[in-house]
mmCIF file of the protein (N, C-alpha, C, O) and its ligand, coordinates in Angstrom:
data_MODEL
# 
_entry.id   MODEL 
# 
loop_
_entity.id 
_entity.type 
_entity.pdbx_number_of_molecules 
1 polymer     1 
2 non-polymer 1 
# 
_entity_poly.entity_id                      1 
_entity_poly.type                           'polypeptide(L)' 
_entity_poly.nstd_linkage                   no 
_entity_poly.nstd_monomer                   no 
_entity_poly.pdbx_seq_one_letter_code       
;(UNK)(UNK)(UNK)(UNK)(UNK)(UNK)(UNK)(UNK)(UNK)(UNK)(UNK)(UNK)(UNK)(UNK)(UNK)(UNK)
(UNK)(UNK)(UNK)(UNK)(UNK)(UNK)(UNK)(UNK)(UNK)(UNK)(UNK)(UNK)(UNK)(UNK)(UNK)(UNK)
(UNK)(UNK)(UNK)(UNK)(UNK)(UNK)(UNK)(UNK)(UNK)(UNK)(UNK)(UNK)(UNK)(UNK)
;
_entity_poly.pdbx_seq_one_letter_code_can   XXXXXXXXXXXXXXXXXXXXXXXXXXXXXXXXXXXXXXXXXXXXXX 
_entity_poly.pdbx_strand_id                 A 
# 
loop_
_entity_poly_seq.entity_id 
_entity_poly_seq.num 
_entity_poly_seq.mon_id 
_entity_poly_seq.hetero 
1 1  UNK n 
1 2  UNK n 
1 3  UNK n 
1 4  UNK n 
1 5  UNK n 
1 6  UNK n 
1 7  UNK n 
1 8  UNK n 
1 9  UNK n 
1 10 UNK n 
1 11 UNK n 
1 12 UNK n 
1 13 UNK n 
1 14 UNK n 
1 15 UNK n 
1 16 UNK n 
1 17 UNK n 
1 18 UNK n 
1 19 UNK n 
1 20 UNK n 
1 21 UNK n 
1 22 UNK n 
1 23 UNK n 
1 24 UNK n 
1 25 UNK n 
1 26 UNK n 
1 27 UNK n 
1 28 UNK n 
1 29 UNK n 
1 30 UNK n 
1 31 UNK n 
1 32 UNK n 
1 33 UNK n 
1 34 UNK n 
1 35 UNK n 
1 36 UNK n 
1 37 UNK n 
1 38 UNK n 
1 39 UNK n 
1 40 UNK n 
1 41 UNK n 
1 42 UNK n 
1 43 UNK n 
1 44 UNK n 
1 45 UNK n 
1 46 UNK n 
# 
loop_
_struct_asym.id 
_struct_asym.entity_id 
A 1 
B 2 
# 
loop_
_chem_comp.id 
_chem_comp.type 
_chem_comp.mon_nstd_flag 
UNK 'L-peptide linking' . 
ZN  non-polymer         . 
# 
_pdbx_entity_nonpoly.entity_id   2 
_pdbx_entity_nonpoly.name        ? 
_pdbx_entity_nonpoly.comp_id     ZN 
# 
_pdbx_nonpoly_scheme.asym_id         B 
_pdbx_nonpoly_scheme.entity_id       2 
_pdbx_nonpoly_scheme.mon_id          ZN 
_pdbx_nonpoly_scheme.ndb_seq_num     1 
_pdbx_nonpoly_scheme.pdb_seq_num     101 
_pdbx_nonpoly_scheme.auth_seq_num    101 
_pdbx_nonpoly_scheme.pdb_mon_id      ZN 
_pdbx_nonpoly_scheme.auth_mon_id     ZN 
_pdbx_nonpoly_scheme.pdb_strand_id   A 
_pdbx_nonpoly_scheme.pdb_ins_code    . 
# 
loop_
_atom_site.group_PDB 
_atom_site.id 
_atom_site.type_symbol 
_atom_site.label_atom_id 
_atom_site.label_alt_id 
_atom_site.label_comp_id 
_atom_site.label_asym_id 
_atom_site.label_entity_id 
_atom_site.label_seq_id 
_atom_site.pdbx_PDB_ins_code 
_atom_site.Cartn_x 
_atom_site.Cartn_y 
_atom_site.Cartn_z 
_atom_site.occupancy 
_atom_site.B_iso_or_equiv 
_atom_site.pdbx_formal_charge 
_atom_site.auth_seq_id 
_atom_site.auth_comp_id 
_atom_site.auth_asym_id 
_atom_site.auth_atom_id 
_atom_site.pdbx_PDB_model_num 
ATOM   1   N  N  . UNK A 1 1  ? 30.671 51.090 88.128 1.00 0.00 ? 1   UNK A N  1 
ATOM   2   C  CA . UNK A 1 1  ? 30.856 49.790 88.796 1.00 0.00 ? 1   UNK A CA 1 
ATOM   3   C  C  . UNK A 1 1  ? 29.493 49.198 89.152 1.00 0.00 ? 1   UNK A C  1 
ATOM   4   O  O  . UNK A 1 1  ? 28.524 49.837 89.562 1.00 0.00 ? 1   UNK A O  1 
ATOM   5   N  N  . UNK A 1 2  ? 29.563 47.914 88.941 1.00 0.00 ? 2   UNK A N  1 
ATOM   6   C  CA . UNK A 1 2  ? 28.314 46.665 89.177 1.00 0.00 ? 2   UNK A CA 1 
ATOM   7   C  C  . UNK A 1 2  ? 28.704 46.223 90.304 1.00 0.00 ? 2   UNK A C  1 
ATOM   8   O  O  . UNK A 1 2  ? 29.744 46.537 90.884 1.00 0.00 ? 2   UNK A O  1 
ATOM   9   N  N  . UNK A 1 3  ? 27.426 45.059 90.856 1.00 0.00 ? 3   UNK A N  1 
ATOM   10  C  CA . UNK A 1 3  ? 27.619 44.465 91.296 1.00 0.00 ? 3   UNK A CA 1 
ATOM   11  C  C  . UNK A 1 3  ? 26.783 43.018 91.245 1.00 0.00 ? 3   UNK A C  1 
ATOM   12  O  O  . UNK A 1 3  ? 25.965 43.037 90.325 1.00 0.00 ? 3   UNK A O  1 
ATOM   13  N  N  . UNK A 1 4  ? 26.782 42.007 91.857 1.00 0.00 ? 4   UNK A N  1 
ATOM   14  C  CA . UNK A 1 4  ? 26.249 40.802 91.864 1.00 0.00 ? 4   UNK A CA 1 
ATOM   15  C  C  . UNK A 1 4  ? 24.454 41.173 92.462 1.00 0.00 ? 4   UNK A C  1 
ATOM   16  O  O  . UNK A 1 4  ? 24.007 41.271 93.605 1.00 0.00 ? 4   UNK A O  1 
ATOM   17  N  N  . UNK A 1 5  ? 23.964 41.267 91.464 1.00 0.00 ? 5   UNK A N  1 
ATOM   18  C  CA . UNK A 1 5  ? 22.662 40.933 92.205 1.00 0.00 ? 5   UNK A CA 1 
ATOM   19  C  C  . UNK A 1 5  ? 21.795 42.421 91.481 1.00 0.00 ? 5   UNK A C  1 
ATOM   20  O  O  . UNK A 1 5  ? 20.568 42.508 91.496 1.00 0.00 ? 5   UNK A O  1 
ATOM   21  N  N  . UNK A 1 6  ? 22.488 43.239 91.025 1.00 0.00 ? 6   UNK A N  1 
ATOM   22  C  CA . UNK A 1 6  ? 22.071 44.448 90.165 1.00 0.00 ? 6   UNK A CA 1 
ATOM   23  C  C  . UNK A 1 6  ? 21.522 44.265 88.870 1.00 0.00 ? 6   UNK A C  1 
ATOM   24  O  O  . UNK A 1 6  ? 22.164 43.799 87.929 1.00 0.00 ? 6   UNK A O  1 
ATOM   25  N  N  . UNK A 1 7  ? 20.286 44.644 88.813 1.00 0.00 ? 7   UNK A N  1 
ATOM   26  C  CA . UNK A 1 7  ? 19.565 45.015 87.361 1.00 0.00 ? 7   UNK A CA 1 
ATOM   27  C  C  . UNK A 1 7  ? 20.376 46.151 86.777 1.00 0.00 ? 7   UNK A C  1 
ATOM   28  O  O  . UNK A 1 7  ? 20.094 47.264 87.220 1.00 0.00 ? 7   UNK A O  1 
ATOM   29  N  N  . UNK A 1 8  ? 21.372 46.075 85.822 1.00 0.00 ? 8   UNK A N  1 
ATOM   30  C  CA . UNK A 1 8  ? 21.843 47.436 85.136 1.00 0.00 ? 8   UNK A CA 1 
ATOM   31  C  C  . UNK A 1 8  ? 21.779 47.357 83.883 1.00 0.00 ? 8   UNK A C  1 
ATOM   32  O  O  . UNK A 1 8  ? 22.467 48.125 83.211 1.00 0.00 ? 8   UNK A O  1 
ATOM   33  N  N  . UNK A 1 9  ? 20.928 46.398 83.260 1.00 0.00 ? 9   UNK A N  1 
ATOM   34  C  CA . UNK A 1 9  ? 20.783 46.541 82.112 1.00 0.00 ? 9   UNK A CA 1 
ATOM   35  C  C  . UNK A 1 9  ? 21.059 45.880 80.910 1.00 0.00 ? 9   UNK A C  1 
ATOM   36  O  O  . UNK A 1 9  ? 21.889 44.977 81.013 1.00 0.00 ? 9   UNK A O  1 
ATOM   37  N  N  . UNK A 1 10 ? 20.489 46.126 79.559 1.00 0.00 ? 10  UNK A N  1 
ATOM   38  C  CA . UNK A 1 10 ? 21.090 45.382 78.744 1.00 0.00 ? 10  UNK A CA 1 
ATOM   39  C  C  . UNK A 1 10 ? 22.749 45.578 78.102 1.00 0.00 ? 10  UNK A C  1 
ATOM   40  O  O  . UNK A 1 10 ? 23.196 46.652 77.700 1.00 0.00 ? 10  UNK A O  1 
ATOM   41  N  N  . UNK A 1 11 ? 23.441 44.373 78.124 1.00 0.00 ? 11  UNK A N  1 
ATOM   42  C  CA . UNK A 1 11 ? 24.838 45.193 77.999 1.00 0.00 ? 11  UNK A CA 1 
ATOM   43  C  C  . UNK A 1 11 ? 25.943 43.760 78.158 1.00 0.00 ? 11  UNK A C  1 
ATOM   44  O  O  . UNK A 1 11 ? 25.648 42.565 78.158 1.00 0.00 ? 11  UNK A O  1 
ATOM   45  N  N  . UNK A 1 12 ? 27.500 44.533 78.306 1.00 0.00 ? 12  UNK A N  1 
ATOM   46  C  CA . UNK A 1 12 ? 28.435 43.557 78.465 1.00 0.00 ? 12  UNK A CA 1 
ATOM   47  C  C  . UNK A 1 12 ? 28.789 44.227 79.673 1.00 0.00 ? 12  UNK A C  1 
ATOM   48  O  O  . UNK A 1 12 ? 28.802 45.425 79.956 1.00 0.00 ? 12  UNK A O  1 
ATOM   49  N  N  . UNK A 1 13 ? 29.156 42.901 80.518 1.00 0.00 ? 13  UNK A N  1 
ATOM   50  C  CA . UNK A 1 13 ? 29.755 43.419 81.832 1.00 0.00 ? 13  UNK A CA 1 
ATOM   51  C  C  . UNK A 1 13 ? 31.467 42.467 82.030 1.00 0.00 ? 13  UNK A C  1 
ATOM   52  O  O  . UNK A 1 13 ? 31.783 41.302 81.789 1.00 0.00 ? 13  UNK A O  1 
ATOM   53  N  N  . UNK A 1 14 ? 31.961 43.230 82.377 1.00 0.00 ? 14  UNK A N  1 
ATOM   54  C  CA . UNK A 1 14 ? 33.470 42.493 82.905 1.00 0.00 ? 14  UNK A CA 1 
ATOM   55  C  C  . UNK A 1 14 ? 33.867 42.654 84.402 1.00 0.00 ? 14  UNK A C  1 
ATOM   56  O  O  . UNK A 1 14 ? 34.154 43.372 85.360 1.00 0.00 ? 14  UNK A O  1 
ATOM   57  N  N  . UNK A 1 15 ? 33.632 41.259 83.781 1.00 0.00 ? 15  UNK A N  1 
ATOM   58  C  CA . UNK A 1 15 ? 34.767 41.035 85.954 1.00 0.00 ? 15  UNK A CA 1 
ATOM   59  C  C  . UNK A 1 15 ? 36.122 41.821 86.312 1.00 0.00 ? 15  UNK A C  1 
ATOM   60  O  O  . UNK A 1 15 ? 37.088 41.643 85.571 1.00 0.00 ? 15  UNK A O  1 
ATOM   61  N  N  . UNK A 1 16 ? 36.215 42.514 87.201 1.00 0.00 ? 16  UNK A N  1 
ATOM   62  C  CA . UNK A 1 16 ? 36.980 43.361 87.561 1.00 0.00 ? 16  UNK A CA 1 
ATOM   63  C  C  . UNK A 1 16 ? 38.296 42.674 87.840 1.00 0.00 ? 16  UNK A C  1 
ATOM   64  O  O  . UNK A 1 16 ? 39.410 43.159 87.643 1.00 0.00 ? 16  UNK A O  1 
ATOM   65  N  N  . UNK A 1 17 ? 37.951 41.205 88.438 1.00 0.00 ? 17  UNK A N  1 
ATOM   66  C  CA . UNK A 1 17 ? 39.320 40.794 89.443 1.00 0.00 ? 17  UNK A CA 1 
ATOM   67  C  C  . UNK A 1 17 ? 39.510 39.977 87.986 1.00 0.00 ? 17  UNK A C  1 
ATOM   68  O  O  . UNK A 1 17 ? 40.604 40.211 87.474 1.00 0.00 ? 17  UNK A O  1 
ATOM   69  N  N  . UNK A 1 18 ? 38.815 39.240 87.369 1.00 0.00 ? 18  UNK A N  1 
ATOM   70  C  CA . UNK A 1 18 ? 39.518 38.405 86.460 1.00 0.00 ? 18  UNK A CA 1 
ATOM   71  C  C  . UNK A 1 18 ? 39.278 38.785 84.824 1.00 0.00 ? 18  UNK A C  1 
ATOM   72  O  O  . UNK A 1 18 ? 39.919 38.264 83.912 1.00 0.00 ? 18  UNK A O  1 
ATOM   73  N  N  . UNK A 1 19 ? 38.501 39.533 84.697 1.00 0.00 ? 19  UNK A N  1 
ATOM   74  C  CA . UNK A 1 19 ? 38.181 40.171 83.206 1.00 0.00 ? 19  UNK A CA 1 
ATOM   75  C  C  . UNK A 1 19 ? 37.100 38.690 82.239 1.00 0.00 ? 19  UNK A C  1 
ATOM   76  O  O  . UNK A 1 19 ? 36.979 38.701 81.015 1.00 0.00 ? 19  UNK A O  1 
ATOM   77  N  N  . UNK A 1 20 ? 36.569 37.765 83.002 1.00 0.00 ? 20  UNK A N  1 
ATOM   78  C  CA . UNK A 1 20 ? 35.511 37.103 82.239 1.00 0.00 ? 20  UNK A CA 1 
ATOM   79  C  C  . UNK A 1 20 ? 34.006 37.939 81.963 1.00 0.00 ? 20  UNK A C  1 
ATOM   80  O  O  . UNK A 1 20 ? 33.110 38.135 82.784 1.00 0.00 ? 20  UNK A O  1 
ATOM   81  N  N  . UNK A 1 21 ? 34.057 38.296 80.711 1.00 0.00 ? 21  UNK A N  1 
ATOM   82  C  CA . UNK A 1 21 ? 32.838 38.956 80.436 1.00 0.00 ? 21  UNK A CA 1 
ATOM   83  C  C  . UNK A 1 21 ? 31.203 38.411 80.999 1.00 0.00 ? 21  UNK A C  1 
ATOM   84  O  O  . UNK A 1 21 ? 31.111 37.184 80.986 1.00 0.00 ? 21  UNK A O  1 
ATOM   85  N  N  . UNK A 1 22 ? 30.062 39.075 81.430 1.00 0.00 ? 22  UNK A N  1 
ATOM   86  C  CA . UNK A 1 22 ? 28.912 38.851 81.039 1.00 0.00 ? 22  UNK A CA 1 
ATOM   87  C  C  . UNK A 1 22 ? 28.221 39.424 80.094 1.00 0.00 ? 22  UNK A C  1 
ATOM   88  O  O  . UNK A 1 22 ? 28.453 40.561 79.685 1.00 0.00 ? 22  UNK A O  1 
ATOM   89  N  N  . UNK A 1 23 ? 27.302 38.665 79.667 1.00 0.00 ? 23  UNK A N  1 
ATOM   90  C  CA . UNK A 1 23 ? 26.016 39.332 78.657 1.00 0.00 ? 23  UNK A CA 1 
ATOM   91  C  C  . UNK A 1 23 ? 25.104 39.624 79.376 1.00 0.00 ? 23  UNK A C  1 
ATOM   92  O  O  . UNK A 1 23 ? 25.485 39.374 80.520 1.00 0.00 ? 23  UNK A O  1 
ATOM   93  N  N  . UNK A 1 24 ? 24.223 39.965 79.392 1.00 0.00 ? 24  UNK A N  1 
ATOM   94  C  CA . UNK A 1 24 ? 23.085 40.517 80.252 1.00 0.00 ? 24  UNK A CA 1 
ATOM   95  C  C  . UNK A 1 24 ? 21.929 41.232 78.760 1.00 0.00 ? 24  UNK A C  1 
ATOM   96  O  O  . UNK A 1 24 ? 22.061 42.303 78.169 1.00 0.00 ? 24  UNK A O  1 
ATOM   97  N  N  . UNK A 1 25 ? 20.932 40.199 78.560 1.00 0.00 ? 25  UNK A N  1 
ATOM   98  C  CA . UNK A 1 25 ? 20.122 40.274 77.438 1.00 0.00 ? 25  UNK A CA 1 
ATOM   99  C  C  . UNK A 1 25 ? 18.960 41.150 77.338 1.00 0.00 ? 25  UNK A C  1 
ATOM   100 O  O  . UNK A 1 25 ? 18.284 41.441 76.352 1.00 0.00 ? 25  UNK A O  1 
ATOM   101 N  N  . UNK A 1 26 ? 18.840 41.601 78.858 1.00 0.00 ? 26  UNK A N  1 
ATOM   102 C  CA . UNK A 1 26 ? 17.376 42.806 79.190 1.00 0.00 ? 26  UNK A CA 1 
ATOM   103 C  C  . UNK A 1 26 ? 17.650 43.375 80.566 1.00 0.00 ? 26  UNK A C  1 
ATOM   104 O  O  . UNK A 1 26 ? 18.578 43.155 81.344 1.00 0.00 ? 26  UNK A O  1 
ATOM   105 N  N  . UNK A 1 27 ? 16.737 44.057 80.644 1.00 0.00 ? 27  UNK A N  1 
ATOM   106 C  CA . UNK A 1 27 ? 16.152 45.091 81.941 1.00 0.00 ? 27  UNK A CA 1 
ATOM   107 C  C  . UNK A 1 27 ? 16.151 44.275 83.154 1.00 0.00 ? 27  UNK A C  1 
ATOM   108 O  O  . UNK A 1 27 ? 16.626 44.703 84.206 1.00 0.00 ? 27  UNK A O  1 
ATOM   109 N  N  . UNK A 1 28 ? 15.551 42.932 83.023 1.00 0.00 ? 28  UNK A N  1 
ATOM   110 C  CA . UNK A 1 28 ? 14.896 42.164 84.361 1.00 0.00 ? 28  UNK A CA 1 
ATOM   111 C  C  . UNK A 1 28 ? 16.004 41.123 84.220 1.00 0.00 ? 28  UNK A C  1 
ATOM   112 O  O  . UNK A 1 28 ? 15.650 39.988 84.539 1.00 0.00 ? 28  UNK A O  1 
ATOM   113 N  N  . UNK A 1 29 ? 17.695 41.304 83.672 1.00 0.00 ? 29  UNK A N  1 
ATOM   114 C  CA . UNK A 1 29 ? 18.610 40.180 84.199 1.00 0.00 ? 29  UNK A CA 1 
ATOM   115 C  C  . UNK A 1 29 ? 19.196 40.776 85.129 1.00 0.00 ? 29  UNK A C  1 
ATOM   116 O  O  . UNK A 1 29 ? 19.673 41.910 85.086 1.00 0.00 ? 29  UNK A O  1 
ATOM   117 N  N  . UNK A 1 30 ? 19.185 39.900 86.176 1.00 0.00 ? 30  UNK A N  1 
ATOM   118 C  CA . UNK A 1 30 ? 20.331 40.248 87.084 1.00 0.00 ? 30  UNK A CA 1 
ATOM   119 C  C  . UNK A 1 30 ? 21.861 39.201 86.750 1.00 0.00 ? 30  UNK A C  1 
ATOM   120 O  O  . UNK A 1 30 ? 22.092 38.058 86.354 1.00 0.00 ? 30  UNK A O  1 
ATOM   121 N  N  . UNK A 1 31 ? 22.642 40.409 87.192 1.00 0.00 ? 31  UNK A N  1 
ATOM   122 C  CA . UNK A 1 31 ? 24.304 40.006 87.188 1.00 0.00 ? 31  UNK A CA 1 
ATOM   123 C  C  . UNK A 1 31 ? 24.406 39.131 88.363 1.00 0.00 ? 31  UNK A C  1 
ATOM   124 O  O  . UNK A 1 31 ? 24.025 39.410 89.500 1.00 0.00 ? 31  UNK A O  1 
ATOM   125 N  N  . UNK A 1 32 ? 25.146 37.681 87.836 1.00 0.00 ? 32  UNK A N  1 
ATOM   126 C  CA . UNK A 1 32 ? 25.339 36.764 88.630 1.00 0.00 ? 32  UNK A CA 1 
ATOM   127 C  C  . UNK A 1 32 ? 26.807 37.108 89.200 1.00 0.00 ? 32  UNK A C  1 
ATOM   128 O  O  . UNK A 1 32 ? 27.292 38.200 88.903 1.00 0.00 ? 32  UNK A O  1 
ATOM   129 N  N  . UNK A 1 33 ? 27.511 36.233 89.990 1.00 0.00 ? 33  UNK A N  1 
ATOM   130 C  CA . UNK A 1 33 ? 28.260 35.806 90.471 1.00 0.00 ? 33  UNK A CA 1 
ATOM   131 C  C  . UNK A 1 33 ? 29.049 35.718 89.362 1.00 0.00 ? 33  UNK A C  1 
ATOM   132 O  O  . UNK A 1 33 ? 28.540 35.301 88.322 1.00 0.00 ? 33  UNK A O  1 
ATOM   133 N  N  . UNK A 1 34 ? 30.429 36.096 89.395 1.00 0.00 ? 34  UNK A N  1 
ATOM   134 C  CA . UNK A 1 34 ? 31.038 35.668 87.923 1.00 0.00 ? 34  UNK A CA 1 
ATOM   135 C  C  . UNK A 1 34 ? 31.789 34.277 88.531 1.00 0.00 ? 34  UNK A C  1 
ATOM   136 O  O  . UNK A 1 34 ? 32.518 33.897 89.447 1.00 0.00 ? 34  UNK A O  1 
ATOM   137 N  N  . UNK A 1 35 ? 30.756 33.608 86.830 1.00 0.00 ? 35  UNK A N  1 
ATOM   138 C  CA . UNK A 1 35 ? 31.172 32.234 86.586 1.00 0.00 ? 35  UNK A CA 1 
ATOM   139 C  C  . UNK A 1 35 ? 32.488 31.838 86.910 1.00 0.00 ? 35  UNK A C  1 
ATOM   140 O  O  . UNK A 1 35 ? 32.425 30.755 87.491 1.00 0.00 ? 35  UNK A O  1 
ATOM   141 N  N  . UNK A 1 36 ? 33.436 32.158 86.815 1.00 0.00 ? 36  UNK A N  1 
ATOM   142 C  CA . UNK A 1 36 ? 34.591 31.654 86.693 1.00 0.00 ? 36  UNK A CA 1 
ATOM   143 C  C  . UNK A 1 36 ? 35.482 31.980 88.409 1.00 0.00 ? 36  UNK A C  1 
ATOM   144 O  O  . UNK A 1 36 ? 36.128 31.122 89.011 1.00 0.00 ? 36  UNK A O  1 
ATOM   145 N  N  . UNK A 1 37 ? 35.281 33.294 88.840 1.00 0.00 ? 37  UNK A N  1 
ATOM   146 C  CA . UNK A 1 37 ? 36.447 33.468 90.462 1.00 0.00 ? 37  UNK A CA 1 
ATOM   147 C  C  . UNK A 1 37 ? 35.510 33.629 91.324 1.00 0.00 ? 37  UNK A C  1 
ATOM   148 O  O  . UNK A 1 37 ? 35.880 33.694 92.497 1.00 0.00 ? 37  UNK A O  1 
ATOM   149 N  N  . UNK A 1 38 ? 33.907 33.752 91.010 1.00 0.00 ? 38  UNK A N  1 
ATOM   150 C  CA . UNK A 1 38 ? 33.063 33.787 91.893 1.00 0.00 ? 38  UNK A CA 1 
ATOM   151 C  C  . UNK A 1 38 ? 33.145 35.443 92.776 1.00 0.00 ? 38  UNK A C  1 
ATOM   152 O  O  . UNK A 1 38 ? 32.968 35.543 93.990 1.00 0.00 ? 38  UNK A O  1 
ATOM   153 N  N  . UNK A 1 39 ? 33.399 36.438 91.999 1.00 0.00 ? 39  UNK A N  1 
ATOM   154 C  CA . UNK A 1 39 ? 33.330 37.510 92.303 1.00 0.00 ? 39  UNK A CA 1 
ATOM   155 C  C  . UNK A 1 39 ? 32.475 38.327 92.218 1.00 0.00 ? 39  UNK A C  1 
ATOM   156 O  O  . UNK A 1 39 ? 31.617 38.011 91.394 1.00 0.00 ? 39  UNK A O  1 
ATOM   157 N  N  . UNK A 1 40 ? 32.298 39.348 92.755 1.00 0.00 ? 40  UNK A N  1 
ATOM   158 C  CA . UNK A 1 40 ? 30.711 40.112 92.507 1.00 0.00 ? 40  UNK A CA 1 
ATOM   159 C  C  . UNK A 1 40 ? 31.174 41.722 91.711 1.00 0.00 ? 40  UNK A C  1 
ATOM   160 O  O  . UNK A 1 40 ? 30.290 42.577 91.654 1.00 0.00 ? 40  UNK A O  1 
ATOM   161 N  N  . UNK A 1 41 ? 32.206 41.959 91.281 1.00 0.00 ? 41  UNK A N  1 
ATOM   162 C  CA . UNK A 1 41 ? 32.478 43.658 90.953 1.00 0.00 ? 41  UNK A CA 1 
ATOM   163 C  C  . UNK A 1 41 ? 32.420 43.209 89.296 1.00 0.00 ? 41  UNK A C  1 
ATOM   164 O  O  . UNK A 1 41 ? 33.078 42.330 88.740 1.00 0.00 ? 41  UNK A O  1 
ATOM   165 N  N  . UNK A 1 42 ? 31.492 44.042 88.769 1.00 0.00 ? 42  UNK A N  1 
ATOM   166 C  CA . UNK A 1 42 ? 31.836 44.312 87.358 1.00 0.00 ? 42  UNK A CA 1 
ATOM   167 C  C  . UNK A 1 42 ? 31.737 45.696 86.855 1.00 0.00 ? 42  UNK A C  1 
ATOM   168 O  O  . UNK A 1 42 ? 31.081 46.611 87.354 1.00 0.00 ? 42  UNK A O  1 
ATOM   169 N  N  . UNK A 1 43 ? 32.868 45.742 85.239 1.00 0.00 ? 43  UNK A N  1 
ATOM   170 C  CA . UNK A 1 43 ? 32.427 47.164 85.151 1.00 0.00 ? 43  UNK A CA 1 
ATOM   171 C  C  . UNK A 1 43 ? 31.448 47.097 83.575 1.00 0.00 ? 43  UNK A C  1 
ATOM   172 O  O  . UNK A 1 43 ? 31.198 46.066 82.951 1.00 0.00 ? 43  UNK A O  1 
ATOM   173 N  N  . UNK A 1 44 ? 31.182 47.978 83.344 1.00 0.00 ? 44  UNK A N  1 
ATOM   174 C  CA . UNK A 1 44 ? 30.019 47.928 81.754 1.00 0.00 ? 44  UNK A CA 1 
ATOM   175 C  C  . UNK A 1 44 ? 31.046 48.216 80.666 1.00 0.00 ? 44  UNK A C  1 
ATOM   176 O  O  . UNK A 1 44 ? 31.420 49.371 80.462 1.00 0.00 ? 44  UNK A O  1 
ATOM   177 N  N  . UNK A 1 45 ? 31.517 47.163 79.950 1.00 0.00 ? 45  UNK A N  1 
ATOM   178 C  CA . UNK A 1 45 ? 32.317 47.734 78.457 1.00 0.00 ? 45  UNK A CA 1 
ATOM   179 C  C  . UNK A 1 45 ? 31.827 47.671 77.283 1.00 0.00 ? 45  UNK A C  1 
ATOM   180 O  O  . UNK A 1 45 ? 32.411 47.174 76.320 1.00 0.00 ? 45  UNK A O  1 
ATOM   181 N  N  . UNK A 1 46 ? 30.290 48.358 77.262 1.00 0.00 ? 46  UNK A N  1 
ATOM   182 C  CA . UNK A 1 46 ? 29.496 47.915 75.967 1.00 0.00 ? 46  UNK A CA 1 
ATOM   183 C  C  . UNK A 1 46 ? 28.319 47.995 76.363 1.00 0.00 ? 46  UNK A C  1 
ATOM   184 O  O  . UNK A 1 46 ? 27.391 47.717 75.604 1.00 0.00 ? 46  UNK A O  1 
HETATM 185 ZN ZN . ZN  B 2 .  ? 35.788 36.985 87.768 1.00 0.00 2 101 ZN  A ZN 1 
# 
């Protein structure tokens, strides 16, 4: 489990409460706020 504001890497992340994916392209992105319910939990599927 992620969260909003975590460097975890390059990868796909999914929103827990609503399942809208992020990308995250390097080391130095941090995981935003997910775009869409404004939630902070993601998990890594990729
Ligand atoms: Zn969401």
């Amino acid at each position: 489990m992620h969260s909003t504001g975590e460097k975890p890497g390059k990868g796909i992340y999914q929103c827990i409460n609503c399942n809208q994916k992020i990308k995250l392209s390097g080391s130095s992105d941090t995981l935003p706020p997910c775009p869409r319910c404004r939630k902070s939990k993601y998990k890594k599927i990729k």
